[in-house]
Each structure stands twice: as structure tokens, then as C-alpha cells.
VOBA-1610 file (N, C-alpha, C; in pm, whole numbers, padded with zeros to 5 digits, always signed):
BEGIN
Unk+00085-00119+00000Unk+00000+00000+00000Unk+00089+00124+00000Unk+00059+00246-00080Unk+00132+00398-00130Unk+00128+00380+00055Unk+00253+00507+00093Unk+00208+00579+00173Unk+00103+00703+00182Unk+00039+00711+00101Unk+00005+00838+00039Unk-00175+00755+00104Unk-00191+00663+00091Unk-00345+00586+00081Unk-00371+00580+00269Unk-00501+00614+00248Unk-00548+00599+00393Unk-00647+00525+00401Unk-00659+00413+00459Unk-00793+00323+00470Unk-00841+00288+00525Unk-00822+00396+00678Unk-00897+00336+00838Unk-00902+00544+00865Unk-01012+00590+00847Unk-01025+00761+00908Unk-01031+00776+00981Unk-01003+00810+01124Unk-01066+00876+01247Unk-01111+00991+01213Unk-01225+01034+01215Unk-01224+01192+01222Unk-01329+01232+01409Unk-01218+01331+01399Unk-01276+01336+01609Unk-01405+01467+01567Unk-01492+01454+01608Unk-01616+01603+01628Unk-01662+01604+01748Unk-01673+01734+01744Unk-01742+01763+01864Unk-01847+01882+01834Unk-01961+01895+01729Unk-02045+01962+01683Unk-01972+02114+01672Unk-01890+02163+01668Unk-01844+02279+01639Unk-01786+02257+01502Unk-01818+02458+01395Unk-01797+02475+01284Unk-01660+02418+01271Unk-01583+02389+01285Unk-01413+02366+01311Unk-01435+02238+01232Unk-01517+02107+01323Unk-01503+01949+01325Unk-01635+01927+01232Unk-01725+02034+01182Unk-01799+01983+01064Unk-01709+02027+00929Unk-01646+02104+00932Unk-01510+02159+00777Unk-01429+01985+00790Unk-01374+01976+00900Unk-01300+01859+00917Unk-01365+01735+00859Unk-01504+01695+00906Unk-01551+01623+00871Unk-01613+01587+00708Unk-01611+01724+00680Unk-01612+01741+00481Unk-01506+01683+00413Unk-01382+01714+00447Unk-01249+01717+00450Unk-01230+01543+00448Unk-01278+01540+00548Unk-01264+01394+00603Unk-01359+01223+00499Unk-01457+01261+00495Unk-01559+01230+00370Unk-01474+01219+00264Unk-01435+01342+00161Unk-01349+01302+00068Unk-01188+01249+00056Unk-01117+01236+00222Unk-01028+01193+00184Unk-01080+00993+00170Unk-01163+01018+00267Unk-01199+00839+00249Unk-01272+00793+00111Unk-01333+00902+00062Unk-01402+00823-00103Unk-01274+00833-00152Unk-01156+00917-00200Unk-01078+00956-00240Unk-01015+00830-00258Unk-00920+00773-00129Unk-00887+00631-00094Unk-00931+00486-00073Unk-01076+00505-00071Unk-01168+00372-00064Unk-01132+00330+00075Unk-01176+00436+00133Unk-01128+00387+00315Unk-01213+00398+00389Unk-01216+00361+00513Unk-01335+00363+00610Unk-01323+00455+00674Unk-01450+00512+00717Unk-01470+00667+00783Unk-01477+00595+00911Unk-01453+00625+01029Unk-01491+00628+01164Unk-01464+00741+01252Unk-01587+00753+01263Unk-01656+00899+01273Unk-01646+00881+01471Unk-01587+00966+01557Unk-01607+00973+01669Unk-01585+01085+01761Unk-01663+01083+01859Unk-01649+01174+01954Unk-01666+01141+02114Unk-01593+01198+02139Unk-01563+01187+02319Unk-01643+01261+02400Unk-01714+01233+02517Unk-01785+01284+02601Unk-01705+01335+02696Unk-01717+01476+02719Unk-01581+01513+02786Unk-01603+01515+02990Unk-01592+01437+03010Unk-01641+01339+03144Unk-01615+01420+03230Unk-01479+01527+03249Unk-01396+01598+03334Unk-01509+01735+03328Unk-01518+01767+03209Unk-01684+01911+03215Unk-01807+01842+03275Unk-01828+01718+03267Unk-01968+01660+03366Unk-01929+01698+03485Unk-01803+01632+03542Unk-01774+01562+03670Unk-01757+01695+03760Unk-01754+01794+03671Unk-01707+01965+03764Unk-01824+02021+03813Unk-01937+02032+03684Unk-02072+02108+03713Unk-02118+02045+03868Unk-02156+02165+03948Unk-02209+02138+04103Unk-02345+02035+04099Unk-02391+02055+04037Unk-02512+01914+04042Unk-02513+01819+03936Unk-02399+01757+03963Unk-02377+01643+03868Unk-02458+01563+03884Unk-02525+01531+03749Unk-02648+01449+03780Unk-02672+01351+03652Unk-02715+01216+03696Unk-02727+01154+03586Unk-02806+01217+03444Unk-02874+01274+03466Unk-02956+01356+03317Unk-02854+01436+03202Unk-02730+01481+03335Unk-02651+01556+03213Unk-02518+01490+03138Unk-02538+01337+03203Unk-02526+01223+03121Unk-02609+01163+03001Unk-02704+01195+03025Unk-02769+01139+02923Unk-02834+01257+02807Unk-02791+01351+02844Unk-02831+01458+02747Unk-02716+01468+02667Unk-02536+01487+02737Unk-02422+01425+02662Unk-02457+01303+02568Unk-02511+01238+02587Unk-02482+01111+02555Unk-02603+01141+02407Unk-02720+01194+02431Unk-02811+01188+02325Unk-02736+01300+02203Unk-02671+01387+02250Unk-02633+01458+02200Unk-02545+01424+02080Unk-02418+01359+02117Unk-02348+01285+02053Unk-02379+01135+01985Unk-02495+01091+02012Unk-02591+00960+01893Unk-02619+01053+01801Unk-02687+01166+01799Unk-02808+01239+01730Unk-02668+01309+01621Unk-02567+01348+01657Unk-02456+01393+01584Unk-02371+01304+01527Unk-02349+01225+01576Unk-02273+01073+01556Unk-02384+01020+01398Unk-02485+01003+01424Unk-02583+00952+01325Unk-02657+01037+01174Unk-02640+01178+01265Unk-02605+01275+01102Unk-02477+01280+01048Unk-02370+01280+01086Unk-02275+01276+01003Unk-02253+01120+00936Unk-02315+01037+00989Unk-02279+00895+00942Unk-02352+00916+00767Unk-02504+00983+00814Unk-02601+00977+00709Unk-02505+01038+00583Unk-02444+01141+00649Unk-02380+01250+00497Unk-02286+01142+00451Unk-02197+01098+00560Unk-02104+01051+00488Unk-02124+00903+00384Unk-02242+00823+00430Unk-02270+00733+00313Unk-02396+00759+00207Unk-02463+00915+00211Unk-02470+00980+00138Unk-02384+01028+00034Unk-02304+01069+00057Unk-02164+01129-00038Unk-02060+01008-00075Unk-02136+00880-00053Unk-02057+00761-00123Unk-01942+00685-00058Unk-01962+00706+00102Unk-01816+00667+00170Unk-01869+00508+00165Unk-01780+00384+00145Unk-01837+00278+00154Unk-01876+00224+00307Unk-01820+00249+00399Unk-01791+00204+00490Unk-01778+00320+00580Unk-01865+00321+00700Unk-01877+00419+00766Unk-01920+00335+00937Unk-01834+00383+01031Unk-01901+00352+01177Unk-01857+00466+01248Unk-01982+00471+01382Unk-01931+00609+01468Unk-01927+00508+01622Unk-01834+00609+01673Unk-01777+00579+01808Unk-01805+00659+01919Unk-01855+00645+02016Unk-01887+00740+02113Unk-01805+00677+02266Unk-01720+00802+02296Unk-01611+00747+02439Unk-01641+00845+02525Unk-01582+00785+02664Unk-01614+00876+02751Unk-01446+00924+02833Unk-01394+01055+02828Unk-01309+01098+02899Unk-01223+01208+02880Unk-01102+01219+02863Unk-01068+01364+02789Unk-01063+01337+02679Unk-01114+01425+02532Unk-01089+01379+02416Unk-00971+01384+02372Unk-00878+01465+02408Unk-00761+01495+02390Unk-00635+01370+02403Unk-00752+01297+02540Unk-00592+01142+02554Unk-00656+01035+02492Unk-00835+01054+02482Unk-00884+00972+02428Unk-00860+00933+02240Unk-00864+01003+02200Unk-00900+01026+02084Unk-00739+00955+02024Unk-00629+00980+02075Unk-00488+00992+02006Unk-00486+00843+02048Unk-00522+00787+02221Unk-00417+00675+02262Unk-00505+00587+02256Unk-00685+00592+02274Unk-00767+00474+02247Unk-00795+00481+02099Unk-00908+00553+02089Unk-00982+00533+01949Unk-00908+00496+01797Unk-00792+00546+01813Unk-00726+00589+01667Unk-00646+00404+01688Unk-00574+00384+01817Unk-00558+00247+01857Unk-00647+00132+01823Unk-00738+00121+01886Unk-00885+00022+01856Unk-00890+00027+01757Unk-00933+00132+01649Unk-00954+00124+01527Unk-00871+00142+01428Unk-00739+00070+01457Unk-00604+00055+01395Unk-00617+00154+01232Unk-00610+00306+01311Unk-00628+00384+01224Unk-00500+00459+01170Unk-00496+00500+01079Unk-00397+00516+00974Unk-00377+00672+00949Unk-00462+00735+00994Unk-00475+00886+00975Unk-00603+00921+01083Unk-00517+01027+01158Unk-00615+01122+01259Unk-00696+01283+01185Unk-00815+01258+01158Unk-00864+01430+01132Unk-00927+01474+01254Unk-00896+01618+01236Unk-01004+01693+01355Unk-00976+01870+01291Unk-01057+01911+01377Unk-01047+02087+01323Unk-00953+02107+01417Unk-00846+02204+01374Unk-00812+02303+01468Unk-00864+02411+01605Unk-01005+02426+01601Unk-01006+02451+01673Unk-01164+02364+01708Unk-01183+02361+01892Unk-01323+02315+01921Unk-01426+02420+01969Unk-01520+02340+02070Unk-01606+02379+02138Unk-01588+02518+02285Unk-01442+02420+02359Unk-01388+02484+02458Unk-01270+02592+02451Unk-01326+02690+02451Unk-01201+02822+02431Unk-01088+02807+02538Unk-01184+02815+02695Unk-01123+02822+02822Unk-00976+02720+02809Unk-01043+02570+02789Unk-00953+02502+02846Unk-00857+02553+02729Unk-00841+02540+02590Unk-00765+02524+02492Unk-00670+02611+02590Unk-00724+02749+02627Unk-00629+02891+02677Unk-00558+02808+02783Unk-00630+02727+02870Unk-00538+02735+03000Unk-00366+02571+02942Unk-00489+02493+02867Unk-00383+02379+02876Unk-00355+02332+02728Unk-00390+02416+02631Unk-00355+02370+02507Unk-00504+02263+02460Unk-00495+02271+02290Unk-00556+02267+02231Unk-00601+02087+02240Unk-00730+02067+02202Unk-00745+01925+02180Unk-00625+01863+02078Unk-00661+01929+01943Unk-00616+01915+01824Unk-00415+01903+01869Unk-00397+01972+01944Unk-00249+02022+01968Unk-00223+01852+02009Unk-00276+01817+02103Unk-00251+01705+02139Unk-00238+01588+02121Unk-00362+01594+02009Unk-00397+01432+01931Unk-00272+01427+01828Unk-00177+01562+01798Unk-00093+01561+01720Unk+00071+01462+01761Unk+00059+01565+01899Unk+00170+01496+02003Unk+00181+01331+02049Unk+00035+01274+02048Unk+00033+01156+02076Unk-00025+01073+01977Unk-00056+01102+01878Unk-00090+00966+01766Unk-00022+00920+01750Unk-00048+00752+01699Unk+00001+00664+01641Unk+00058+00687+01500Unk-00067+00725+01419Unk-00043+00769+01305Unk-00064+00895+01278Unk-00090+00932+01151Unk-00081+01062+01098Unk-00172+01163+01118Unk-00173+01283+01120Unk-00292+01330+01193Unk-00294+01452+01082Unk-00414+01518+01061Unk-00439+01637+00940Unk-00554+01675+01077Unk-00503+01816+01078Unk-00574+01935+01126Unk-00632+01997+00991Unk-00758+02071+01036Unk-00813+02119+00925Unk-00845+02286+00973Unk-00769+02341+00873Unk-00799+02481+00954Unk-00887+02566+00838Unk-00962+02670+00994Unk-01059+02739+00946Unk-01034+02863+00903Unk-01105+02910+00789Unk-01048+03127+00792Unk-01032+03166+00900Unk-01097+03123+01015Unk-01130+03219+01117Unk-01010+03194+01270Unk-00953+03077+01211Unk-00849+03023+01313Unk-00744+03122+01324Unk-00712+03139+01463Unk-00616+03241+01476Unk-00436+03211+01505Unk-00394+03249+01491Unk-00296+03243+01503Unk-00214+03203+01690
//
């Protein structure tokens, strides 16, 4: 196989404009290559576990949240001809998740995600999701950046 061919996708979302560009991005590199999309996102367990009334509901509103997103992007992507498409839903930081489980398990070959996410705060205090999944993948990782990404 080229090095150039990718045939296992991770692409990480987390419903922000950033990880739906990524996920376009992501769609045609897998028709492109005849590769499998696996579409996932992390429930970020550490933002549950802080809020003062942690409560099972805002588990399960996480959780519906990411099926209901998990299951439209599946639709586009075997809409737009991907052969092979599954989504993944984890629970913990996405940042250790995403690089040292998911992309692992699903002996994936290339990491996508947007440059930037959902969380401004944390990115400011401890660095970026994206920064990270870079530092710790297995394999190759494509950031997808936006006009609006800053410097």
C-alpha cells in the first residue's frame, strides 16, 4: 500500500464549525482512498464531573447529543458515497482519548479533527485538543484549519 493511501479515518467532532469543515475534509479523503470513515467523539467526562449538580440527566443529554450527531454525520457521509462508515462514542478527555484509544482500537492510519473546538477556556489554559492528538498519535494526523483560526 502507497504511503500516500489511507484506509482506516478517524475523524474526532465535537459539533463545532471547526469538526464539521473537518468532517467534509474527512468524507473526501476516504471516497478519495476507498477507506473507512470512523466517525467519533468523546464525552468530555472531566466538564460533567465539575458542574455542582452532577447528575445523571446531564449524562444522558451528553450522551443523546453525541448519537443524534454521531448519526447525522454517518447519514452525509454514506450519502456522499463513503463505503464504509461507523461512529464511536467514548467517555473521557478527548484529547488522551481520541490519540491513545480510538485511533488504537480502530487501527487507524490517519487522525482528522479541526483546529479549533467547542472549549475556548480550556484550549487557553492547557492547550488545544487538536495540539494534542498531534503529540500523541500513532499515526498521521491532518488538522483542518478554518479562515477564522487564529494564530
Amino acid at each position: 500500500m502507497p504511503a500516500e493511501e489511507y484506509k482506516r479515518i478517524v475523524i474526532a467532532v465535537d459539533g463545532s464549525q471547526a469538526s464539521l469543515k473537518a468532517f467534509k475534509k474527512a468524507v473526501q479523503v476516504a471516497k478519495r482512498n476507498d477507506g473507512d470513515l470512523i466517525i467519533a467523539h468523546v464525552v468530555d467526562t472531566k466538564t460533567i464531573s465539575t458542574a455542582e449538580t452532577y447528575d445523571q440527566s446531564m449524562i444522558n443529554r451528553s450522551e443523546t447529543y453525541a448519537s443524534k450527531l454521531l448519526n447525522d454525520y454517518k447519514t452525509q457521509a454514506e450519502e456522499s458515497g463513503v463505503r464504509k462508515v461507523e461512529t464511536h462514542i467514548d467517555y473521557g478527555s478527548p484529547k488522551v482519548r481520541i490519540p491513545k484509544y480510538v485511533a488504537k482500537s480502530f487501527n487507524a492510519d490517519l487522525i482528522m479533527c479541526g483546529a479549533t473546538g467547542l472549549n475556548a477556556v480550556e484550549r487557553f489554559l492547557i492547550g488545544s485538543v487538536s495540539e494534542n492528538i498531534v503529540r500523541y498519535a500513532p499515526c498521521d494526523v491532518l488538522v483542518v484549519r478554518t479562515e477564522d483560526d487564529e494564530d
